[in-house]
N, C-alpha and C positions, 0 to 999 in steps of 0.2 A: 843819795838822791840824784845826785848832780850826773852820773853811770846810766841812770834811768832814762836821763832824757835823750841816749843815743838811739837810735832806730835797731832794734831789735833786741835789746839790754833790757828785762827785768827784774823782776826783784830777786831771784833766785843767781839768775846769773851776776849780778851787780853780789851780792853775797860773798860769791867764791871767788869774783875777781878781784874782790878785797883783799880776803882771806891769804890766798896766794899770793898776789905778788905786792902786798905790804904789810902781809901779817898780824891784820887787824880783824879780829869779830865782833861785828856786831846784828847779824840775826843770823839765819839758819835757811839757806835755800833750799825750799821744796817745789821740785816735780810732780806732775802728773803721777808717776809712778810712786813715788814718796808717800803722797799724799794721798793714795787707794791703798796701801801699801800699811800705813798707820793705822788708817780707819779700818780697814779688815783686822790688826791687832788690838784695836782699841785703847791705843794710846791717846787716838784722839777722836770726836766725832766733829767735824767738818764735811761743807761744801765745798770746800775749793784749795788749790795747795796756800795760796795765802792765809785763810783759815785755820789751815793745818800748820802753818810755820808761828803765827800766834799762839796756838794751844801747845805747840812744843815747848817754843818759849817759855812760856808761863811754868810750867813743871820741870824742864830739862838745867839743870847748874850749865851756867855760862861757861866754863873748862871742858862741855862736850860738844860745844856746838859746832867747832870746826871739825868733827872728827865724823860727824854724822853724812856730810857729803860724801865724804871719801868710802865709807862702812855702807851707805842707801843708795845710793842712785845707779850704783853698780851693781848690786846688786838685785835692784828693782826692775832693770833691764835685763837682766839675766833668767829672772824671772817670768817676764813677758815677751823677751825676743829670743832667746839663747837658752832652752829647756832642755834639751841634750847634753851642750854643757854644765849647767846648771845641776842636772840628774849626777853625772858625774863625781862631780866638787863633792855632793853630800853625801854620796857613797863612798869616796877617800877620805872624807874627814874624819876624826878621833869620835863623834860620834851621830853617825850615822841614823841611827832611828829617831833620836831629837828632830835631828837636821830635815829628816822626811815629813816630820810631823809638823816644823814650822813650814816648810815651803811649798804643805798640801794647806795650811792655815790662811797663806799668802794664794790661794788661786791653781797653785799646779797640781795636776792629776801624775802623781806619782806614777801608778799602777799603769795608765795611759802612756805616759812618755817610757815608761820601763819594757813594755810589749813591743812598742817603734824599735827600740834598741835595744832588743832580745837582753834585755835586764832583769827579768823578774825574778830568777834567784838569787841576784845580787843583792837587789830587795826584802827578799823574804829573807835572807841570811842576818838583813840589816837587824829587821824588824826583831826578831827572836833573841 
């Protein structure tokens, strides 16, 4: 709480500067991206990332909470700002047509960002 009251420090960031640099969890910072990010998979239905960091809470075992910044907000951003990259990643990884099908789940147009970077076979190789 006491993190909160600096000028520009909210709940999320106050979270992971816990986390970090004393090793202690106690909630779950959620982003903007986090939190459109959940509700499009339906982990949670929320208005707002605080919303969305209670409704984690509530279901998620306390031994995952610190691992969900590091695993979400990196890739939520990657998601919304870094879609090239992004496309990439899912096509070298172990498995590929999952990975298409969560991150067309999450808002990207696969098929779209694979035509910008003459991908589409790469794609269809996935998918098959």
């Amino acid at each position: 709480q006491d993190m909160m009251k600096l000028p520009g420090v909210g709940p999320k960031m106050a979270f992971i500067i816990e986390n970090v640099a004393w090793n202690k969890t106690t909630g779950i910072g959620v982003d903007t991206h986090m939190h459109r990010m959940f509700n499009e998979l339906g982990w949670v239905s929320s208005k707002n990332p605080e919303q969305t960091r209670k409704q984690l809470e509530a279901w998620l075992p306390l031994e995952h909470w610190s691992s969900v910044n590091y695993l979400w907000v990196g890739f939520g951003q990657e998601v919304q700002q870094f879609k090239p990259k992004l496309l990439q990643k899912v096509l070298n990884c172990s498995r590929p047509a999952d990975a298409l099908h969560l991150v067309q789940k999450l808002g990207l147009d696969y098929h779209k960002e694979g035509k910008k970077l003459d991908l589409e076979k790469e794609i269809r190789l996935a998918l098959n």
